[in-house]
Short mmCIF file of the C-alpha atoms (twelve columns), coordinates in Angstrom:
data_MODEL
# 
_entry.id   MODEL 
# 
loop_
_atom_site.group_PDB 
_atom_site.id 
_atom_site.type_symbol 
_atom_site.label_atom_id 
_atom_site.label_alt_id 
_atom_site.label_comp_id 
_atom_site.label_asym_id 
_atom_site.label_seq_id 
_atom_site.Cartn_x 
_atom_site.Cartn_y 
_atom_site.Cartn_z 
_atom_site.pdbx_PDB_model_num 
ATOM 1   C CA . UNK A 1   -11.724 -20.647 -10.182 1 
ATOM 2   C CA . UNK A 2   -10.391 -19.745 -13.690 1 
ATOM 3   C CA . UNK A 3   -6.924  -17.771 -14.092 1 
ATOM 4   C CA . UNK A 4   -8.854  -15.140 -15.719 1 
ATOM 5   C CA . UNK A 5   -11.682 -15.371 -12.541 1 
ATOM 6   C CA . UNK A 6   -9.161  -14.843 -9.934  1 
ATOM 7   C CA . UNK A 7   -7.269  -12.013 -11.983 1 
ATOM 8   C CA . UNK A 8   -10.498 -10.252 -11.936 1 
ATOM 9   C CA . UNK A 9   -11.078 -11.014 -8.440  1 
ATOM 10  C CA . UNK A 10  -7.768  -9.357  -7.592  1 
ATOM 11  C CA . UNK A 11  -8.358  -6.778  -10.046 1 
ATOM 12  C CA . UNK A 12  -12.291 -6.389  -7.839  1 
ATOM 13  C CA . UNK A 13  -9.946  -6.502  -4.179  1 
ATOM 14  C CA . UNK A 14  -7.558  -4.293  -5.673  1 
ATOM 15  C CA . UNK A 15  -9.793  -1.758  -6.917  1 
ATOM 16  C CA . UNK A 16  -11.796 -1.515  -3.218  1 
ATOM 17  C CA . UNK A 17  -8.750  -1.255  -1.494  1 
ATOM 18  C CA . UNK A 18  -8.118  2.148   -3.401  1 
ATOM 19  C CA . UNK A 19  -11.783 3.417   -3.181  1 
ATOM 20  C CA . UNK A 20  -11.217 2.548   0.458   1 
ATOM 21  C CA . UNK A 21  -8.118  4.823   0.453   1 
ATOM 22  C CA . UNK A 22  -9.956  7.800   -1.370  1 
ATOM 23  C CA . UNK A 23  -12.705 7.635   1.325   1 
ATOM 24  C CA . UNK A 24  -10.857 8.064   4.166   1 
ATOM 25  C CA . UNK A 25  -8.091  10.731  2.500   1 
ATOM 26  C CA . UNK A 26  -11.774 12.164  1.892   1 
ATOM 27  C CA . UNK A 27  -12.898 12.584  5.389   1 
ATOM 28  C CA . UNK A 28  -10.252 12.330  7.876   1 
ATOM 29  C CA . UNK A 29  -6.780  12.283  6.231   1 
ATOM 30  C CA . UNK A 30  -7.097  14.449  3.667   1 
ATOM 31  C CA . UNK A 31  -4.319  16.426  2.039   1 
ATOM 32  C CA . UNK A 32  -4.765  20.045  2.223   1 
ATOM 33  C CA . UNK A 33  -3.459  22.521  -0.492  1 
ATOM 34  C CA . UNK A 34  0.250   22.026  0.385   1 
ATOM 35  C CA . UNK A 35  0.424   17.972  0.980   1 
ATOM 36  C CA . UNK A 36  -1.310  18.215  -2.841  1 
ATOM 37  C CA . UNK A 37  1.073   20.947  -3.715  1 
ATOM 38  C CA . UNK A 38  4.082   18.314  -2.864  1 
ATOM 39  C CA . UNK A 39  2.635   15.435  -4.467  1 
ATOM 40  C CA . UNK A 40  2.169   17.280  -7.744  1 
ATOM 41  C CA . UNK A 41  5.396   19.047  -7.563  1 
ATOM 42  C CA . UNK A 42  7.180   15.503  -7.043  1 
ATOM 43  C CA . UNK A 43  5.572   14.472  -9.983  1 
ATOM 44  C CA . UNK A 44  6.355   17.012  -12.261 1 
ATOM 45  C CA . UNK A 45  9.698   17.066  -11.763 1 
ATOM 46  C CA . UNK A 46  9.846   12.548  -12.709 1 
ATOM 47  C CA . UNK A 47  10.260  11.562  -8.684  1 
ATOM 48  C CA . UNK A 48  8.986   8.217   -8.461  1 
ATOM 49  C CA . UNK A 49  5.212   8.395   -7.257  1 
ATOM 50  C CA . UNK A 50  5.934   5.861   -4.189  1 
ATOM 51  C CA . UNK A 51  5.416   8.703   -1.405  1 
ATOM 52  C CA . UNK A 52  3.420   7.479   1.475   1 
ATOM 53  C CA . UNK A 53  -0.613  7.830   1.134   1 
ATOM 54  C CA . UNK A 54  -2.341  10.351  2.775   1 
ATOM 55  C CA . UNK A 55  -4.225  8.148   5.038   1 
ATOM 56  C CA . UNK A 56  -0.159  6.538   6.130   1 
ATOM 57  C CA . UNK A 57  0.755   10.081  6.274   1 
ATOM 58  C CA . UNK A 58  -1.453  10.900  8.892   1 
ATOM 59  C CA . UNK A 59  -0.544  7.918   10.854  1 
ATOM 60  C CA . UNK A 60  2.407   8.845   10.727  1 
ATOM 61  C CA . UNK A 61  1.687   12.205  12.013  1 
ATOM 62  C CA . UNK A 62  -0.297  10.954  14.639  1 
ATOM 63  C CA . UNK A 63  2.159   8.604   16.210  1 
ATOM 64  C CA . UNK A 64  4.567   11.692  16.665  1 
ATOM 65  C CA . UNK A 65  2.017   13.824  18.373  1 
ATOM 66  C CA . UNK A 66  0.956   10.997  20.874  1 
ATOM 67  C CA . UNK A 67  4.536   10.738  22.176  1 
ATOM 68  C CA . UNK A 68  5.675   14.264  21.653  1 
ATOM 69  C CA . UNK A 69  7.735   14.383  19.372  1 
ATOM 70  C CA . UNK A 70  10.293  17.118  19.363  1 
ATOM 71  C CA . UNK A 71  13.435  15.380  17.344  1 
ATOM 72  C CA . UNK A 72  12.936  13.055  14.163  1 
ATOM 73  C CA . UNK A 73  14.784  11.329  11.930  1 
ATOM 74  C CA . UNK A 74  13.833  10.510  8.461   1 
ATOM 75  C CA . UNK A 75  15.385  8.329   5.693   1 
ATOM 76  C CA . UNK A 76  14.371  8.854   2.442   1 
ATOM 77  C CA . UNK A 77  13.136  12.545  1.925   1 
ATOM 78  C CA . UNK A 78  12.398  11.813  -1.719  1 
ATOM 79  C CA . UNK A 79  9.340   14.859  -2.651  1 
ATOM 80  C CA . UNK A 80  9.182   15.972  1.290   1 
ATOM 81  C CA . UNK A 81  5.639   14.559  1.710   1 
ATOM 82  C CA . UNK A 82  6.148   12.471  4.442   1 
ATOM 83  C CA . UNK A 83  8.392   15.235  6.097   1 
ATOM 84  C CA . UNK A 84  5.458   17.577  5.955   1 
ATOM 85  C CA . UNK A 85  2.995   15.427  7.806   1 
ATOM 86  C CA . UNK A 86  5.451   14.727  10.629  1 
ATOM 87  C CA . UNK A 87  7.038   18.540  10.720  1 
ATOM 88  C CA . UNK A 88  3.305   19.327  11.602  1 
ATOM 89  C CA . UNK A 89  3.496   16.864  14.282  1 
ATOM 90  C CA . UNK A 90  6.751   18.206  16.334  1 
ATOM 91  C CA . UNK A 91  5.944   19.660  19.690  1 
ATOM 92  C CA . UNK A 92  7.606   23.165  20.412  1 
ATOM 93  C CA . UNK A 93  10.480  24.048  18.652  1 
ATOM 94  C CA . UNK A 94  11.207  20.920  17.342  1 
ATOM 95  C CA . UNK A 95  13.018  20.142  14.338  1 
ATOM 96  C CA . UNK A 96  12.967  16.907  11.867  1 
ATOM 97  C CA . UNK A 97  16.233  15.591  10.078  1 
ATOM 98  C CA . UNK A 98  15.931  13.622  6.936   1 
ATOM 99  C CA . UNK A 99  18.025  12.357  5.322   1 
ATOM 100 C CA . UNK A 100 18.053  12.188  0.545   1 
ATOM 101 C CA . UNK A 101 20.992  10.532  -0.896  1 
ATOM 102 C CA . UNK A 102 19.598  12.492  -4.628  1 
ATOM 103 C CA . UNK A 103 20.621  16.033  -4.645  1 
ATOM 104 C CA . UNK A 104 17.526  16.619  -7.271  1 
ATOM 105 C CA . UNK A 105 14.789  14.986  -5.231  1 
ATOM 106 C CA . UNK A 106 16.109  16.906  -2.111  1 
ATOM 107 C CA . UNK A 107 15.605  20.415  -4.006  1 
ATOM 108 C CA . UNK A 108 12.023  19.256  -4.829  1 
ATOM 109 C CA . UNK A 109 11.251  18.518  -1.258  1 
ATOM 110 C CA . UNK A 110 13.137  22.134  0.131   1 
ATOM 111 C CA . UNK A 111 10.749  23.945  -2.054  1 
ATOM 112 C CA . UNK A 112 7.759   21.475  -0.845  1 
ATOM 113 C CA . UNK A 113 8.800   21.911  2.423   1 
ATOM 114 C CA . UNK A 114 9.076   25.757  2.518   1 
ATOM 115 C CA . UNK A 115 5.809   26.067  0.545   1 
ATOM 116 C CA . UNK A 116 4.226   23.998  3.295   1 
ATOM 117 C CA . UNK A 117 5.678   26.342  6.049   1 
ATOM 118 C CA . UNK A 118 7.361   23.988  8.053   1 
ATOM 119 C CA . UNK A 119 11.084  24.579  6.190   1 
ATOM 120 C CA . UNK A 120 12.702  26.375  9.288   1 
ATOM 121 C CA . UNK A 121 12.019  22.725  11.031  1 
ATOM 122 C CA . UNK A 122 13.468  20.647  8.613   1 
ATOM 123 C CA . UNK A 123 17.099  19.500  8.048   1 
ATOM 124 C CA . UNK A 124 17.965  18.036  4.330   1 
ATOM 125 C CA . UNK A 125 21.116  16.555  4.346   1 
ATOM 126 C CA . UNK A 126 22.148  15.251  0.861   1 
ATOM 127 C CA . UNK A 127 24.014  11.917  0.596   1 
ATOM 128 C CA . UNK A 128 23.740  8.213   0.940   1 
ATOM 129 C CA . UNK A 129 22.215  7.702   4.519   1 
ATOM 130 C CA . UNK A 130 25.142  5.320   5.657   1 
ATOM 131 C CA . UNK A 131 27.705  8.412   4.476   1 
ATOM 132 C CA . UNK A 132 25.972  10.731  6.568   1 
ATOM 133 C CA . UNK A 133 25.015  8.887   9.813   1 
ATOM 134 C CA . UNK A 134 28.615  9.772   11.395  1 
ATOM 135 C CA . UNK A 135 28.247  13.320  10.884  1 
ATOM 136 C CA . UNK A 136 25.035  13.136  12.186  1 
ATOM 137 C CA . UNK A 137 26.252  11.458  15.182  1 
ATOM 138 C CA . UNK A 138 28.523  14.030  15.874  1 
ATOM 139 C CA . UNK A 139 26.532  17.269  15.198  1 
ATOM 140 C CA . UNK A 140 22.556  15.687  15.535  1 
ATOM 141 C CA . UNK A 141 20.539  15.295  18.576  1 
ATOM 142 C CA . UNK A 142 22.027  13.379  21.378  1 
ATOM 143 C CA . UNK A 143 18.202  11.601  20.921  1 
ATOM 144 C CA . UNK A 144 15.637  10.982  18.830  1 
ATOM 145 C CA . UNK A 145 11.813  10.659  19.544  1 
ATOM 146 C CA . UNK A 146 10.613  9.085   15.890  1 
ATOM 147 C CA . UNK A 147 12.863  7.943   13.591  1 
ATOM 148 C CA . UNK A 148 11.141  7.208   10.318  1 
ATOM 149 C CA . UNK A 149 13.045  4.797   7.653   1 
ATOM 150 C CA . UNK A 150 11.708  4.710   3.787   1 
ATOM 151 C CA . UNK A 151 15.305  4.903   2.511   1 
ATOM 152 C CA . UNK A 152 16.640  1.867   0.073   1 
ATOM 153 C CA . UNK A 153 14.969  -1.159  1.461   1 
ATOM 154 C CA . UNK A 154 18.385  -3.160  1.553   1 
ATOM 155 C CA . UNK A 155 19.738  -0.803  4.065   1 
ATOM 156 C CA . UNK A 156 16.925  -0.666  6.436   1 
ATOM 157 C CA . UNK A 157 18.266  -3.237  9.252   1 
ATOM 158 C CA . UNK A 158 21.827  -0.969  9.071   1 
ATOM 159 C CA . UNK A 159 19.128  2.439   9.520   1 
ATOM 160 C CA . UNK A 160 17.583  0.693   12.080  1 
ATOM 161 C CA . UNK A 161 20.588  -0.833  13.728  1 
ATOM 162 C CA . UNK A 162 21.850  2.715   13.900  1 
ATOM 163 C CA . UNK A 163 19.052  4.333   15.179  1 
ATOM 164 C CA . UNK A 164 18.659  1.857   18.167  1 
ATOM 165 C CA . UNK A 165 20.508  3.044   20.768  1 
ATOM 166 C CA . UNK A 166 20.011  6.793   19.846  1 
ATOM 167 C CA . UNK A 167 15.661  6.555   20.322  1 
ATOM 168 C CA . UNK A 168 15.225  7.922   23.663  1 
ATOM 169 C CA . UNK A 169 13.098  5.647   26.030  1 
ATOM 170 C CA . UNK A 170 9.757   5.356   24.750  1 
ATOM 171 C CA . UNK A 171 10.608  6.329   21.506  1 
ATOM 172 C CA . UNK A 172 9.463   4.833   18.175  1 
ATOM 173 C CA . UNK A 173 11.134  3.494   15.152  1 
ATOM 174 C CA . UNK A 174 8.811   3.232   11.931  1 
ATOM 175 C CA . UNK A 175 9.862   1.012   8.927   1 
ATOM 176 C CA . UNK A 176 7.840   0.964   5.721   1 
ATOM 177 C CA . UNK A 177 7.484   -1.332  2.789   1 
ATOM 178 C CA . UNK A 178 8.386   -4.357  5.320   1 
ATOM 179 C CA . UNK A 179 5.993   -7.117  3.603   1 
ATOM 180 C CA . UNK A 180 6.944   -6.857  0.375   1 
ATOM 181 C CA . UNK A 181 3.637   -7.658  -0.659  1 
ATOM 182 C CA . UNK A 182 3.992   -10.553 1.335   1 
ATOM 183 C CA . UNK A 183 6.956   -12.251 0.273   1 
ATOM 184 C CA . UNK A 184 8.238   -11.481 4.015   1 
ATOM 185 C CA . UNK A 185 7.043   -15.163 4.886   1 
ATOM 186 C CA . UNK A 186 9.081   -16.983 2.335   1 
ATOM 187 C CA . UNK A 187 12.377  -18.031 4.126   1 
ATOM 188 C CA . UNK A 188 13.531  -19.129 0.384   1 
ATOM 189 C CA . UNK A 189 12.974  -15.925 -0.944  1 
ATOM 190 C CA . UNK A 190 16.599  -14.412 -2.261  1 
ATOM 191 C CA . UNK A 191 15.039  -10.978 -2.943  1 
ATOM 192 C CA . UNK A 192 17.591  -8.529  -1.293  1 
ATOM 193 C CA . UNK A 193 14.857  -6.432  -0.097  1 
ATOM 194 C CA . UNK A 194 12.649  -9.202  1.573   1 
ATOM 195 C CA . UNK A 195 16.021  -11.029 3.316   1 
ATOM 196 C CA . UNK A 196 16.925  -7.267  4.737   1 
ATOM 197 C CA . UNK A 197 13.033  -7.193  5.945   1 
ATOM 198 C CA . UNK A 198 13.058  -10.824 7.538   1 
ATOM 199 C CA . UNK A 199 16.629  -9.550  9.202   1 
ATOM 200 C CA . UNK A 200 14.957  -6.412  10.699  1 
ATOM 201 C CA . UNK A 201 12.062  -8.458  12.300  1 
ATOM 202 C CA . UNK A 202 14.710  -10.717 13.394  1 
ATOM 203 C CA . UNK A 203 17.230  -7.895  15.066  1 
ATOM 204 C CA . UNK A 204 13.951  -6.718  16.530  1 
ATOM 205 C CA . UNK A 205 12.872  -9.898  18.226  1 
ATOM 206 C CA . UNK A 206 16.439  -10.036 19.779  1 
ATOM 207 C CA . UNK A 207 16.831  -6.679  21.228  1 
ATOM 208 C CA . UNK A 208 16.911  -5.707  24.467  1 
ATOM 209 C CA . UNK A 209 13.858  -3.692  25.690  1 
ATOM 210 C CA . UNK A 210 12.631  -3.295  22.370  1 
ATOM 211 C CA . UNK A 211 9.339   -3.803  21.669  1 
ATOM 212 C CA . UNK A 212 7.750   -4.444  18.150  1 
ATOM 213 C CA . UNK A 213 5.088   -5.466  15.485  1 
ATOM 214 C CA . UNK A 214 4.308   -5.464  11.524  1 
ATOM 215 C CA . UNK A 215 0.933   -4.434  10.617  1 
ATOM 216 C CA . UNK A 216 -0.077  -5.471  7.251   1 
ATOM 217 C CA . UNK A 217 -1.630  -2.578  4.937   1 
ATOM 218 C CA . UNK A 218 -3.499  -2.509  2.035   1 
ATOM 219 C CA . UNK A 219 -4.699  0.587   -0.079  1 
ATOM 220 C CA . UNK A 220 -3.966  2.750   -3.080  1 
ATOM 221 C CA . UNK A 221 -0.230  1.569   -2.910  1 
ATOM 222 C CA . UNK A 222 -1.511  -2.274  -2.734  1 
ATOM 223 C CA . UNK A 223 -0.741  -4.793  -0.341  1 
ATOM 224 C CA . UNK A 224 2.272   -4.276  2.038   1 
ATOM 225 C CA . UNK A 225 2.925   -3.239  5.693   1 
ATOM 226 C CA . UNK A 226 4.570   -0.890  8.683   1 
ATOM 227 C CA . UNK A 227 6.665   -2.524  11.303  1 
ATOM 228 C CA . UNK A 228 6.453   -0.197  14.894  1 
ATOM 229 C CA . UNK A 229 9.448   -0.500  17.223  1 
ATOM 230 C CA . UNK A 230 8.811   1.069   20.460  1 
ATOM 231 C CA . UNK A 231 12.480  1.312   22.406  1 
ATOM 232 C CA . UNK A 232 12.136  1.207   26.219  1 
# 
């Protein structure tokens, strides 16, 4: 095959995984008037469009509800889409903590948050994540049922690290943007981002009564992947 064949052959892969995407945030993950509220909001105020889809977003939502979820942890707030979907999910009177080191992308997500209804369940705390974990150790839940981490990719084995012995017993820890479109396998690679990813899988592997996987994911945000930690 040609250069210009197999462009157009990724271009053909590229353009199915999206129409994939759109057919199931069709049927059954789509956003409602709220989750499309955020997304545009996010977007007109310049936030980087690299929120979760809505088909991720309701996994994401549906992995809190199956273990019932009452105390989260989030890093990376950026628009508050993500926060919606798993605010929904909390059981009871729970309550969601997530953490936005940009003070302008956490007033977007407040008003997202509070449009979507779920703002007396949220926690924004403003800040670089690693500046606010020891406050949060002091004044957070003494445990966590989901602890989501989008945050700086460099920083994710630290988040993760962190969160580790503070996810109660059949909790779950949920990392995206682990494969790097698939530069995770490449042991040369000197990418920051893909040597913190290879370290997380490698922390993982070594804890004690941890057990994980990375799931591979393709869509409207291309080719990359969610690793699941579930803490016993």
């Amino acid at each position: 095959m040609t250069q210009r064949g197999a462009w157009e052959a990724d271009e053909l892969v590229e353009s199915r995984w999206r129409e994939v995407d759109a057919f199931v945030s069709a049927t059954v993950a789509s956003d409602d008037e709220a989750l499309a509220a955020a997304v545009a909001a996010a977007a007109a105020a310049g936030l980087p469009e690299i929120q979760v889809t809505p088909a991720q977003g309701k996994l994401l939502h549906l992995l809190a509800r199956s273990i019932g979820a009452r105390t989260m942890l989030e890093f990376g707030t950026l628009g508050g889409y993500s926060t919606i979907w798993l605010a929904r999910a909390l059981a009871g009177d729970g309550r969601i903590v997530t953490l936005e080191a940009s003070p302008e992308y956490a007033e977007v997500a407040r008003a997202n948050v509070d449009r979507a209804g779920v703002g007396e369940r949220v926690e924004i705390r403003v800040g670089p994540a690693l500046e606010s974990l020891p406050g949060l150790g002091q004044d957070g839940p003494a445990s966590y049922d989901l602890v989501f981490i989008d945050a700086d990719k460099a920083n994710t084995p630290a988040y993760c690290e962190w969160a580790l012995p503070r996810v109660r017993p059949g909790g779950l820890i949920v990392a995206d943007n682990v494969v790097r479109g698939g530069v995770l396998a490449d042991a040369e690679s000197d990418d920051e981002a893909t040597v913190a990813q290879r370290r997380l899988h490698e922390m993982l592997a070594a804890a004690p009564g941890v057990e994980a996987t990375t799931i591979q994911t393709v869509g409207a945000k291309g080719y990359d992947g969610f690793t699941l930690a579930l803490v016993g």
